[in-house]
C-alpha positions in Angstrom: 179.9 -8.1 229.0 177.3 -7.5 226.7 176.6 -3.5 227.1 180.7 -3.6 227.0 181.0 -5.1 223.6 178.2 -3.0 221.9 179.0 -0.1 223.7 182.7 -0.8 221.5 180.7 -1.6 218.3 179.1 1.4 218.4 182.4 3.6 219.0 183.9 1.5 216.0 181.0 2.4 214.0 181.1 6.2 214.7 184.9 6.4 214.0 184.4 5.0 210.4 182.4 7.5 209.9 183.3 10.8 210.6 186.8 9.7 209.2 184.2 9.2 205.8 182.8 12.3 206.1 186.2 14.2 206.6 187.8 12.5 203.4 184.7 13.7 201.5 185.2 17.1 202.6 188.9 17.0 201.8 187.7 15.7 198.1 184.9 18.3 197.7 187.8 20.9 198.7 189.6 19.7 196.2 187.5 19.7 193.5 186.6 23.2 194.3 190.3 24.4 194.0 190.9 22.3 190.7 187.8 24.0 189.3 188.5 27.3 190.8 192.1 26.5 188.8 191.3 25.7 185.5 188.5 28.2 185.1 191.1 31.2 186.1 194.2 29.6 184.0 192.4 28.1 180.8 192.0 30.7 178.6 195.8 31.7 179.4 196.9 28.6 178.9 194.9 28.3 175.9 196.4 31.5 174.5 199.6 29.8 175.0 199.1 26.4 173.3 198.0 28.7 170.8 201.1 30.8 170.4 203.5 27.6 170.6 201.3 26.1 168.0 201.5 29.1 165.7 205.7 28.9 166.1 205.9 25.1 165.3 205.6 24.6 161.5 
């Protein structure tokens, strides 16, 4: 009963986390693609906010 209840401690233990280490990834993805974003669209986007700035009196 013993090697049957720490056999499902361990199994509970491992689950937690790989499911940690997927959501990391997933966030690290993330930030790569949000970085990746800005730095090919700011300085259109700045240009932009520029022009729309230079319209508005």
């Amino acid at each position: 009963m013993v090697r049957m209840w720490a056999a499902y401690q361990s199994r509970i233990a491992g689950d937690e986390g790989a499911s940690l280490v997927e959501y990391s990834l997933l966030v690290a993805l993330i930030a790569v693609v949000a970085l990746l974003a800005v730095t090919s669209f700011g300085g259109n986007l700045s240009e932009k906010y520029s022009e729309i700035a230079a319209t508005i009196p």
